[in-house]
C-alpha positions in Angstrom: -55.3 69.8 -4.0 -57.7 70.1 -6.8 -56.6 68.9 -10.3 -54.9 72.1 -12.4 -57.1 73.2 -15.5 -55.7 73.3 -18.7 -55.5 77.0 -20.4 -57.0 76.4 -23.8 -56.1 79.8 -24.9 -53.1 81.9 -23.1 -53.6 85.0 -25.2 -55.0 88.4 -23.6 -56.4 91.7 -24.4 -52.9 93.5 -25.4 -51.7 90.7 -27.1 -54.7 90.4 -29.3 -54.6 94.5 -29.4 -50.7 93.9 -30.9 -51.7 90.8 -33.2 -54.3 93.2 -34.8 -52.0 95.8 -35.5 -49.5 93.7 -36.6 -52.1 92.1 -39.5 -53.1 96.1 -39.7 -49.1 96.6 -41.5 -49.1 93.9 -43.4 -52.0 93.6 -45.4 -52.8 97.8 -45.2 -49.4 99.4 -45.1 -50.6 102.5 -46.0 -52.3 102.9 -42.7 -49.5 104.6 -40.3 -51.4 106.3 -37.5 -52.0 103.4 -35.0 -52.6 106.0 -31.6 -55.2 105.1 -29.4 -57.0 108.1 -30.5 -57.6 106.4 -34.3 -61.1 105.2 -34.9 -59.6 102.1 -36.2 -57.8 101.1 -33.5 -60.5 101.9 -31.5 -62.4 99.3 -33.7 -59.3 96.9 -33.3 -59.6 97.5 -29.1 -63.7 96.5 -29.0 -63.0 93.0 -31.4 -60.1 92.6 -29.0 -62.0 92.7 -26.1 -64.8 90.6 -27.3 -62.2 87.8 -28.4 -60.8 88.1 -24.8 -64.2 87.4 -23.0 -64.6 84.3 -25.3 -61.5 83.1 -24.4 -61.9 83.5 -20.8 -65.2 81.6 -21.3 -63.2 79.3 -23.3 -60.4 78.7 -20.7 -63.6 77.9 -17.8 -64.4 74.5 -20.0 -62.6 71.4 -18.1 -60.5 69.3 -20.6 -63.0 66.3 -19.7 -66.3 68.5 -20.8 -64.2 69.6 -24.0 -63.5 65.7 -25.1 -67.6 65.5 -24.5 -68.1 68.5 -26.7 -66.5 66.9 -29.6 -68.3 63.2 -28.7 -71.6 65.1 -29.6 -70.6 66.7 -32.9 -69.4 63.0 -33.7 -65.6 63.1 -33.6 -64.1 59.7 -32.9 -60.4 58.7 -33.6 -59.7 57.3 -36.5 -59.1 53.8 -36.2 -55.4 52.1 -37.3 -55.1 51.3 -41.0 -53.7 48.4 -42.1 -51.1 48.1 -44.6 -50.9 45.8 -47.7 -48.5 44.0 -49.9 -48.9 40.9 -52.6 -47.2 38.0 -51.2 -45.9 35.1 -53.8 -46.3 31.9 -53.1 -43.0 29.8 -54.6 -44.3 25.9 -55.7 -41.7 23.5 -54.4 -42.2 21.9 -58.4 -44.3 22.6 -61.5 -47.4 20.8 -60.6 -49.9 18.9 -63.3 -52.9 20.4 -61.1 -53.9 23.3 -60.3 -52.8 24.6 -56.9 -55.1 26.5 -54.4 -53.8 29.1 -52.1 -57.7 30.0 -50.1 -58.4 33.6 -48.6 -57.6 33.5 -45.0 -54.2 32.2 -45.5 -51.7 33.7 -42.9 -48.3 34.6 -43.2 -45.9 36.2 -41.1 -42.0 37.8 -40.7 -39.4 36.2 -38.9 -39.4 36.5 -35.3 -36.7 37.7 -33.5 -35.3 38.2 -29.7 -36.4 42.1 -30.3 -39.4 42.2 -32.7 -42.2 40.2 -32.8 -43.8 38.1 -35.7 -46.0 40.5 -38.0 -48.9 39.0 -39.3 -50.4 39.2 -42.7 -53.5 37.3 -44.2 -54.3 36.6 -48.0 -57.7 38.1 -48.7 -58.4 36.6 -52.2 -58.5 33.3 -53.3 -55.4 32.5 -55.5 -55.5 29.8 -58.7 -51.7 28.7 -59.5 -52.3 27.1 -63.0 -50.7 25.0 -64.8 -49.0 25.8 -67.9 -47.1 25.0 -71.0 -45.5 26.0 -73.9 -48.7 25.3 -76.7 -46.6 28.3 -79.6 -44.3 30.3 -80.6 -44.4 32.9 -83.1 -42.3 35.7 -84.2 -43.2 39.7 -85.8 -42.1 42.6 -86.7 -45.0 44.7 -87.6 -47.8 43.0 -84.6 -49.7 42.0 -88.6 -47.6 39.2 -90.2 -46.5 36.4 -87.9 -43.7 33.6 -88.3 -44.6 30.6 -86.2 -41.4 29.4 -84.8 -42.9 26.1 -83.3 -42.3 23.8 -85.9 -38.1 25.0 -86.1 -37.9 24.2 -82.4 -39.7 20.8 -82.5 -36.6 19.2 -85.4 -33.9 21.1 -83.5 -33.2 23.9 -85.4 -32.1 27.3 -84.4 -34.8 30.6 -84.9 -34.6 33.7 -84.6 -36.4 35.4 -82.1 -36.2 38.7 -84.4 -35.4 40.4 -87.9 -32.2 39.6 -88.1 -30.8 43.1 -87.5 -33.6 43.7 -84.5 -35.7 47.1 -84.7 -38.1 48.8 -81.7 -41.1 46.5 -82.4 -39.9 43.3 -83.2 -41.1 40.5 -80.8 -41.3 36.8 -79.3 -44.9 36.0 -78.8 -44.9 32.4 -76.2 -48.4 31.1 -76.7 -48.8 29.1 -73.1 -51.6 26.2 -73.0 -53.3 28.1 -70.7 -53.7 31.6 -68.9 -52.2 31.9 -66.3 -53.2 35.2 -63.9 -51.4 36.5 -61.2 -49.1 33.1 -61.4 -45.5 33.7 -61.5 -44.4 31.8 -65.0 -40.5 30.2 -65.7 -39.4 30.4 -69.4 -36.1 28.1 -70.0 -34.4 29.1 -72.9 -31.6 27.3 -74.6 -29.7 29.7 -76.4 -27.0 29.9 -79.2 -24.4 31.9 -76.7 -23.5 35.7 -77.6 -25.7 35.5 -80.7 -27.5 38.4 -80.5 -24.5 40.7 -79.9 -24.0 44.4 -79.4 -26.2 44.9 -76.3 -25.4 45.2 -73.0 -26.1 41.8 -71.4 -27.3 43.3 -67.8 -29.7 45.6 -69.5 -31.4 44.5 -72.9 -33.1 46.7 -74.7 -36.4 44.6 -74.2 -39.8 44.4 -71.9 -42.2 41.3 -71.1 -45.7 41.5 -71.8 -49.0 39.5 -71.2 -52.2 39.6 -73.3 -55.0 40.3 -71.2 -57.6 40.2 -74.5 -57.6 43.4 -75.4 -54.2 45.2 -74.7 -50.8 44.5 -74.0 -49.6 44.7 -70.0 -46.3 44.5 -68.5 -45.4 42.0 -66.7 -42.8 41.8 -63.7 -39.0 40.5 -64.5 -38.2 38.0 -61.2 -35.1 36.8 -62.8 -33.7 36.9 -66.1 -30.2 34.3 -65.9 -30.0 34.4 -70.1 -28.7 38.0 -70.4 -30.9 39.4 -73.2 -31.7 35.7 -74.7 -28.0 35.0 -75.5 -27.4 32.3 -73.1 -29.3 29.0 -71.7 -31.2 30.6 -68.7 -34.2 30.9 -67.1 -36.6 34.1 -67.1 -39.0 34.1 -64.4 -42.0 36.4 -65.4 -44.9 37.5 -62.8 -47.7 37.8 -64.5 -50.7 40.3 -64.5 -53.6 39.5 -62.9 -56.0 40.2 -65.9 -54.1 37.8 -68.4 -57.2 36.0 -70.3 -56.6 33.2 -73.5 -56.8 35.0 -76.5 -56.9 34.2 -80.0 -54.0 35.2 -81.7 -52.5 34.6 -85.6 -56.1 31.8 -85.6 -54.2 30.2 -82.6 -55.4 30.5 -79.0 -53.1 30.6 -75.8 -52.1 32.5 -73.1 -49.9 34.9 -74.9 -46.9 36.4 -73.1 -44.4 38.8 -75.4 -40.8 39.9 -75.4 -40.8 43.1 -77.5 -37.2 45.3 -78.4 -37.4 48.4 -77.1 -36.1 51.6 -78.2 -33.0 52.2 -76.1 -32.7 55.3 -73.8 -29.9 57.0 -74.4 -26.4 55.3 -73.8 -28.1 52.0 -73.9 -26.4 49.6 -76.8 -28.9 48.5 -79.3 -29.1 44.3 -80.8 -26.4 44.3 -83.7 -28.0 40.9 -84.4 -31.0 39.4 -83.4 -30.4 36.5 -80.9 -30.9 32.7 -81.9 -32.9 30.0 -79.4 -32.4 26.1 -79.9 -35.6 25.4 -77.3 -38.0 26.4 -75.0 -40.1 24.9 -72.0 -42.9 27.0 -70.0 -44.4 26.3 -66.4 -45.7 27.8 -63.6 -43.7 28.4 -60.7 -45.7 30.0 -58.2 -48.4 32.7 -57.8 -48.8 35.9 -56.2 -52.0 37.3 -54.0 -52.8 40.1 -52.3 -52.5 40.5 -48.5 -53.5 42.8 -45.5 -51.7 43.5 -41.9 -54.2 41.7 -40.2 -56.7 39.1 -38.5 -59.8 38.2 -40.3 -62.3 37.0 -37.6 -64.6 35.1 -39.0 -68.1 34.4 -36.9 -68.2 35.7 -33.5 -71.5 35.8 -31.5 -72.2 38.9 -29.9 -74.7 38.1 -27.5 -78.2 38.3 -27.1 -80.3 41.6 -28.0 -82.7 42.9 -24.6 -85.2 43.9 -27.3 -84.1 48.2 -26.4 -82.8 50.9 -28.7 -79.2 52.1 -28.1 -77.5 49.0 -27.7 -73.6 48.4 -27.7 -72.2 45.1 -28.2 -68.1 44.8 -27.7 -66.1 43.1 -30.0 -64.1 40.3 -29.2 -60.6 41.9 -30.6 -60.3 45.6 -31.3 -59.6 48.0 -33.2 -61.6 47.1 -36.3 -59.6 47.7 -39.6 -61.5 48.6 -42.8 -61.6 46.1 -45.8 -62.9 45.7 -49.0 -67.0 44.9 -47.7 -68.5 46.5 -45.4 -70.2 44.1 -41.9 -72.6 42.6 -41.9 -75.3 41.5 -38.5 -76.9 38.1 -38.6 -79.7 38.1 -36.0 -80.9 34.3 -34.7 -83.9 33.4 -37.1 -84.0 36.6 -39.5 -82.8 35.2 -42.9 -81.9 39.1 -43.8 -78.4 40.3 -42.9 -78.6 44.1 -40.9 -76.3 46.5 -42.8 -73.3 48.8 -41.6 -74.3 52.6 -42.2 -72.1 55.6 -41.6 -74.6 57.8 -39.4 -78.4 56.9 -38.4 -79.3 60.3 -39.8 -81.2 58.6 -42.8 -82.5 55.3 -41.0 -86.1 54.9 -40.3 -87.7 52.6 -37.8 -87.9 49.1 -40.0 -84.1 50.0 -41.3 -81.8 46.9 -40.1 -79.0 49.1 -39.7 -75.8 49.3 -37.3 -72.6 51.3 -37.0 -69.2 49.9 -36.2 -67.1 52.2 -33.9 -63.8 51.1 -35.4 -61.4 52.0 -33.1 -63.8 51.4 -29.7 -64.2 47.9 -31.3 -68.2 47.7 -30.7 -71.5 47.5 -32.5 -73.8 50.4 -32.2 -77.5 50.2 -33.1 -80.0 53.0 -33.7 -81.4 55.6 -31.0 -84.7 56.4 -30.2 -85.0 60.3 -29.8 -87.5 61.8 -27.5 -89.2 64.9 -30.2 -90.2 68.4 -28.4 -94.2 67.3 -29.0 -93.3 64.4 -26.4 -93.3 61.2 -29.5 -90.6 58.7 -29.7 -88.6 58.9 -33.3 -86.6 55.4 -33.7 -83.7 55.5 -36.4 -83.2 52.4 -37.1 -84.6 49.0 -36.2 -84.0 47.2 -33.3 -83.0 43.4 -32.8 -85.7 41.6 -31.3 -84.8 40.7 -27.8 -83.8 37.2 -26.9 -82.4 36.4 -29.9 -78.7 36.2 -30.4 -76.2 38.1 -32.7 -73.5 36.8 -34.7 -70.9 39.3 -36.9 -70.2 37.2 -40.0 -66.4 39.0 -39.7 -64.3 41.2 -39.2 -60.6 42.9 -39.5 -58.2 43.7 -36.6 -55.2 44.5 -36.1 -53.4 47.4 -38.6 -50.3 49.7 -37.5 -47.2 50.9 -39.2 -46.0 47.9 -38.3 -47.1 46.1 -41.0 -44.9 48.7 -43.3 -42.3 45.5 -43.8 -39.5 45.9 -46.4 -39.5 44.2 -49.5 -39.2 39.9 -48.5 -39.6 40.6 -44.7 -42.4 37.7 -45.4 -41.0 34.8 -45.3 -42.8 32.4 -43.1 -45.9 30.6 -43.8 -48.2 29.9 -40.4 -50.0 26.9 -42.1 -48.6 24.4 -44.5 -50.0 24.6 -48.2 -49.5 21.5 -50.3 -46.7 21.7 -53.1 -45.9 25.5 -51.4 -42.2 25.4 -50.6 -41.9 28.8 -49.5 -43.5 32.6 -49.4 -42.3 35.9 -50.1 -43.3 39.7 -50.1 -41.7 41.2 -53.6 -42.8 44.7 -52.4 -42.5 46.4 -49.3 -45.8 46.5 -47.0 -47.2 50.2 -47.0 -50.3 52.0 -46.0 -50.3 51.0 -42.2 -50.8 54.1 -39.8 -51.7 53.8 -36.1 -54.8 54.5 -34.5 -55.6 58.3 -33.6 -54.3 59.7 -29.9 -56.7 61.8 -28.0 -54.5 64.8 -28.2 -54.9 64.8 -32.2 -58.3 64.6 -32.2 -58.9 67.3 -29.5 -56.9 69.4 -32.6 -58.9 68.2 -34.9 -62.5 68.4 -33.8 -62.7 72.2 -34.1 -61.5 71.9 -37.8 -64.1 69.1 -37.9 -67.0 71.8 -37.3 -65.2 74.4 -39.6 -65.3 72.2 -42.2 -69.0 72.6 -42.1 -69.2 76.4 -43.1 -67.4 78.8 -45.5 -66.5 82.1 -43.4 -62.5 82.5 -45.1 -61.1 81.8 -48.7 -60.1 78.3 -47.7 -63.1 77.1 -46.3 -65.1 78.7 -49.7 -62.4 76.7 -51.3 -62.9 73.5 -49.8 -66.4 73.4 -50.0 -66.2 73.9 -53.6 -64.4 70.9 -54.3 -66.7 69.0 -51.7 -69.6 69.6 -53.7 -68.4 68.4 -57.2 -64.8 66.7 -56.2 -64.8 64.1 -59.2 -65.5 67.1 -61.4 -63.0 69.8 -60.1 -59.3 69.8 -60.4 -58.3 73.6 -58.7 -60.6 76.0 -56.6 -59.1 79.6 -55.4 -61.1 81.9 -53.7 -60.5 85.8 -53.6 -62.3 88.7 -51.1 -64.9 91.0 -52.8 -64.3 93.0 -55.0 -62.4 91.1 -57.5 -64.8 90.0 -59.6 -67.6 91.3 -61.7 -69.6 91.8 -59.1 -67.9 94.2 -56.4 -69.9 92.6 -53.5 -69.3 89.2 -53.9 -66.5 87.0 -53.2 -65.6 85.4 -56.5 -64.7 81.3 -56.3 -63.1 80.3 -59.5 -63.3 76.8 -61.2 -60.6 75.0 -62.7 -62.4 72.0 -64.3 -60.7 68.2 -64.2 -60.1 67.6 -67.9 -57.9 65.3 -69.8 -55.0 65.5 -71.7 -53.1 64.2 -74.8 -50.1 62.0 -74.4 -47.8 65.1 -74.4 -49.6 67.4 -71.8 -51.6 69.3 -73.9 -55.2 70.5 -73.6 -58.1 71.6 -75.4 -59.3 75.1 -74.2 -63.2 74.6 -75.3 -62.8 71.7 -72.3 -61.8 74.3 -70.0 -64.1 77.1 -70.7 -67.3 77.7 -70.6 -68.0 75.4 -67.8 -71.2 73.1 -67.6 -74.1 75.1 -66.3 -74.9 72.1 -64.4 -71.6 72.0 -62.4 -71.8 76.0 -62.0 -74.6 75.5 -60.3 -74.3 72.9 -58.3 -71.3 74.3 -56.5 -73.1 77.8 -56.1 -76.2 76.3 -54.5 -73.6 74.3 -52.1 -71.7 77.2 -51.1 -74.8 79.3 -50.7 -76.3 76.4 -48.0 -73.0 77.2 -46.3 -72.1 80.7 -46.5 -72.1 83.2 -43.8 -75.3 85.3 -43.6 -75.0 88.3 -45.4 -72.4 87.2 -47.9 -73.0 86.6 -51.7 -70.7 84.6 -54.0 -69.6 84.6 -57.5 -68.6 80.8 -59.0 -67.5 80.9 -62.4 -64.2 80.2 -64.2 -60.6 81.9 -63.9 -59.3 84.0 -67.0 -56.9 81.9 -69.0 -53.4 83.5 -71.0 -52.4 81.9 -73.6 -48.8 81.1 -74.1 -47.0 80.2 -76.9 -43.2 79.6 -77.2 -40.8 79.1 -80.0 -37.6 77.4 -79.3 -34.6 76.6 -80.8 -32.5 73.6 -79.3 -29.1 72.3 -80.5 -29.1 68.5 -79.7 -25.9 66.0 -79.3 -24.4 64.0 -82.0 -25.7 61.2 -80.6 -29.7 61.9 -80.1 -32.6 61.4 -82.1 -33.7 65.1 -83.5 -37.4 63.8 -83.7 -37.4 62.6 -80.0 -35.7 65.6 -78.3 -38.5 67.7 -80.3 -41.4 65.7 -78.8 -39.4 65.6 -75.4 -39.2 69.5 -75.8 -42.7 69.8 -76.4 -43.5 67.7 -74.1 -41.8 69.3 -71.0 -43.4 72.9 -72.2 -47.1 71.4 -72.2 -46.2 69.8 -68.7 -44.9 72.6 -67.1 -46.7 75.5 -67.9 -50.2 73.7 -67.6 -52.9 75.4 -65.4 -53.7 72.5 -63.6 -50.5 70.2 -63.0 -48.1 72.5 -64.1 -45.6 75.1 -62.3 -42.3 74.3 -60.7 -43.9 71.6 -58.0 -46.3 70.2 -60.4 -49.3 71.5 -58.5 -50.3 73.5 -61.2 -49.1 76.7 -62.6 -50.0 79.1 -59.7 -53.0 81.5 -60.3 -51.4 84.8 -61.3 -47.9 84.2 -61.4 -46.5 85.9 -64.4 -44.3 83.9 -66.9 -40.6 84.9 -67.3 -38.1 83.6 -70.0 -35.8 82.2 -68.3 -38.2 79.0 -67.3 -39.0 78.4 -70.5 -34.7 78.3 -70.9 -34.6 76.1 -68.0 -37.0 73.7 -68.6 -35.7 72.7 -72.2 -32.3 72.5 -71.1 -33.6 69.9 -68.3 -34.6 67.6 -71.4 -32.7 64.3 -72.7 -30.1 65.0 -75.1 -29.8 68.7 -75.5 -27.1 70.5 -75.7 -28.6 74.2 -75.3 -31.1 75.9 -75.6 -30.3 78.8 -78.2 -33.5 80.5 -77.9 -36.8 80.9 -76.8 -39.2 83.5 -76.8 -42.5 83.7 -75.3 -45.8 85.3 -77.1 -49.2 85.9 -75.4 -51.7 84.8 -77.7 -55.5 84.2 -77.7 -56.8 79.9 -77.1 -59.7 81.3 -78.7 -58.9 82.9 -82.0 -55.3 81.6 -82.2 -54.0 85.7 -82.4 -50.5 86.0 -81.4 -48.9 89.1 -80.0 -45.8 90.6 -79.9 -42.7 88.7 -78.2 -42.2 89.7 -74.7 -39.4 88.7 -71.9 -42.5 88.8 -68.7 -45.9 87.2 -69.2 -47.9 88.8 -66.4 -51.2 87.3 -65.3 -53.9 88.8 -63.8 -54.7 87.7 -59.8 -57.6 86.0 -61.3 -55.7 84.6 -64.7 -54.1 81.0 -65.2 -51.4 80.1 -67.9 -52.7 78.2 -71.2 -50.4 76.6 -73.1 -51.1 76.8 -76.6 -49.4 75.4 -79.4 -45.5 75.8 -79.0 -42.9 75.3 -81.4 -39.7 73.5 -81.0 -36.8 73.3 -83.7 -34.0 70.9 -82.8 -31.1 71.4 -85.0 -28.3 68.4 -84.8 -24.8 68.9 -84.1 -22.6 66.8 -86.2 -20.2 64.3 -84.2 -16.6 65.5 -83.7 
């Protein structure tokens, strides 16, 4: 009994008649006479019945021939990817030297009678250094400094902060040494409940580290002295970019504990909090890690001196990391290089693909050309000689997607390492592509090459300048300037302020250079016969005033720049609207968002009014107040300059 062929394609002539029709009422409703006798269904019938012949065509390929279709446009699965954490490294004591965690170290999760071990391996090099306490000083401005070294040396109490503490004050520890990536214990002793009025299980402060030029934050591990008003350790991870840095003409690894301004409900220092002493040192260190096995050397075998060849790895699949392979052939001092495709390799190239998820080495074709010579692309191994990958990745999954401390085992002993740990959950790791996805995908694959409907114009676009381009939409002929050409419009990737806002001259015009470069990519791409219009979308400008009541309790000032902010932020063209995608192109404004998005912010009470005004980015021209904004299909919404008033309701 012969094998059943698949049916690619189960449609027929009737149902694509009926699918015609049905597009035929939605997007042309006015069209009502669907007889047989209409021209246009007889136009409907003929593209019906040339769709059905494909698809019979279609349904005569064997499932087998299909998967070798897609082999020669160059669709392979995508290989596994592995996922990564940052695994810490606990010392079993603080340690006068410096301890050394190499690249290559593996680690693992607890096996069990159900699962198996999941292996992870450090891929940087990791310096645990040693450290001390070398200063301390005290500010309240980040200009004037109190060294509180000296106080701490002949026993006496200090401050850590004006003595009624204020957002800005801080502790500035000067350690003898940097100390990157290391995980660093600070052992107060403290005068007990000094620095009342906060709450001690959340202090209204954050830990910092110096990396030479600006302040970063660092990680809290453990804080056991309650907002520095008890003897207790605080157990900081540190960033990795934390440098020595001269600071009041004293130089240290400078670490910060700065007050805060508390969010609201949060209890504020009524008094600034006393310490008696202080020791520093390191207590472990953290690295990065991958879900997977570096191999590190393997010989491939000997080259037979003939284009084409395939040499199997050893372990597959191959996961990517941070370098690409390199080949190392016996006696050739230069490395041979991993490329994407042969398509640019000439005949002296030393280059080689990795199939990822085959697991083999691939090196360059020759190609028979129609005048009967030989075209090499790439280089090929001389034959005899032997071939050695200097390494390699494998493994990957979303089984490496651990939960937070799911590491705990170490598979090699470190010196002075008492135990390991994952603070963050593994994430990242996908398994390797089926076939049945990639038979999906391979005919997308090929789409992706041409523009023939609005989203392939749009994709395309941002193809051609995608560092450069933030939103693309695409709309048929006939809506632009020029009636025969389907107009692409460009939303540019700009910057804004801290609060949202943006400058309309960085919209609009855009750079002549970028115009063109997307035109002349969509024209190599376009279907014959079509011409196209690239140029920017029309912007509105919006403008709101708003009057807000805030609670007894808030900060006028910060619900105003709250307010603002949360206009700015949501009706932005470009990661604005209600999912943050940006404000959708034509979609008219209507008061009631703007009454809904204020009364979303921190510490208002309600919103008593707000009224929207089209006005003009350009010369700042305001109209007349109006309940609707509408937007043309080719318009986006600008906001430009809004007003809040917050007025304060007095306590009861």
């Amino acid at each position: 009994m012969p094998l059943p062929a698949p049916n690619l394609d189960d449609r027929r002539f009737q149902e694509l008649v009926d699918d015609g029709k049905r597009l035929v009422q939605q997007k042309c409703p006015e069209w009502t006479d669907h007889n047989v006798s209409d021209p246009g269904v007889t136009i409907i019938e003929v593209f019906a019945w040339i769709a059905d012949q494909l698809i019979y065509r279609l349904n005569q390929v064997p499932d087998r021939i299909y998967v070798k279709f897609l082999d020669l446009l160059g669709v392979e699965l995508a290989p596994p990817v592995a996922a990564r954490t940052e695994v810490t490294f606990w010392l079993s004591a603080p340690q006068p030297e410096v301890v050394r965690v190499l690249a290559g170290t593996k680690v693992a999760t607890v096996r069990t009678e159900t699962d198996p071990a999941i292996l992870f391996t450090v891929v940087e090099d990791l310096a645990v250094v040693p450290c001390s306490l070398a200063h301390l000083l005290a500010t309240v401005d980040d200009k004037e400094y109190r060294s509180l070294t000296e106080s701490l040396q002949f026993d006496q109490g200090a401050l850590c902060f004006s003595e009624v503490p204020k957002p800005g004050d801080a502790l500035l520890v000067g350690l003898s040494d940097a100390v990157p990536s290391c995980a660093v214990t600070l052992r107060f002793d403290c005068d007990i409940a000094e620095g009342h009025g906060i709450d001690p299980r959340n202090p209204p402060l954050v830990w910092e580290a110096l990396d030479g030029e600006r302040w970063s934050a660092c990680v809290v591990d453990r804080d056991d002295t309650g907002g520095l008003n008890r003897p207790g350790d605080v157990v900081l991870h540190v960033p990795r970019l934390h440098a020595p840095t001269v600071l009041a003409d004293q130089r240290a690894g400078w670490l910060r504990c700065r007050v805060v301004e508390p969010h609201e409900g949060q209890p504020q220092y009524a008094r600034s909090p006393e310490i008696k002493g202080l020791t520093a040192f390191t207590s472990g260190g953290t690295a990065r890690a991958v879900n997977a096995e570096v191999i590190e050397g393997e010989v491939l075998g000997s080259s037979n001196g003939l284009p084409g060849q395939r040499f199997p790895l050893k372990y597959q699949p191959v996961v990517e990391a941070e370098e690409p392979a390199v080949v190392e052939v016996e006696s050739d001092d230069d490395p041979w290089q991993e490329v994407d495709s042969f398509t640019d390799s000439g005949p002296d190239d030393r280059h080689f693909r990795l199939d990822r998820a085959a697991g083999e080495i691939v090196f360059g074709p020759s190609v028979r050309e129609p005048d009967g010579s030989i075209t090499r692309y790439g280089a090929v191994p001389p034959a005899n000689r032997s071939l050695r990958i200097r390494s390699y990745r494998t493994g990957g999954g979303t089984g490496g997607n651990v939960a937070a401390r799911a590491i705990k085992m170490l598979k090699s002993s470190i010196p002075y390492v008492a135990r390991v740990e994952n603070r963050i959950p593994g994430s990242g790791g996908t398994d390797g592509e089926e076939l049945e996805n990639a038979k999906v995908r391979g005919p997308m694959t090929l789409r992706g090459t041409r523009a023939v409907a609005a989203r392939d114009f749009e994709h395309q676009a941002i193809q051609a300048a995608p560092e450069e381009v933030a939103r693309v939409l695409c709309l048929p002929a006939g809506a632009g300037s020029d009636p025969g050409a389907v107009l692409v419009l460009i939303t540019p990737a700009v910057p804004d302020d801290p609060i949202g806002r943006l400058r309309f001259d960085e919209l609009t015009p855009l750079r002549e250079d970028l115009l063109q470069r997307i035109t002349s990519h969509l024209e190599r791409r376009r279907v014959v016969g079509v011409r196209v219009l690239v140029e920017p979308p029309l912007y509105m400008g919006l403008t709101i005033e708003a009057k807000l009541h805030a609670g007894p309790r808030s900060d006028p000032k910060r619900v105003q720049e709250d307010a603002l902010e949360a206009l700015y932020r949501y009706f932005h063209p470009i990661t604005g609207g209600p999912d943050g995608s940006g404000w959708a192109f034509g979609r008219p404004v209507h008061g009631g968002e703007a009454f809904w998005v204020l009364q979303r912010v921190p510490g208002v009470l309600y919103v008593e009014a707000a009224r929207l005004f089209p006005s003009n980015p350009l010369t700042g021209q305001r109209g007349a107040a109006v309940e609707r904004l509408e937007l043309e299909p080719n318009a986006l919404v600008f906001s430009y300059e809004h007003g809040v008033e917050v007025v304060s309701e007095a306590a009861s």
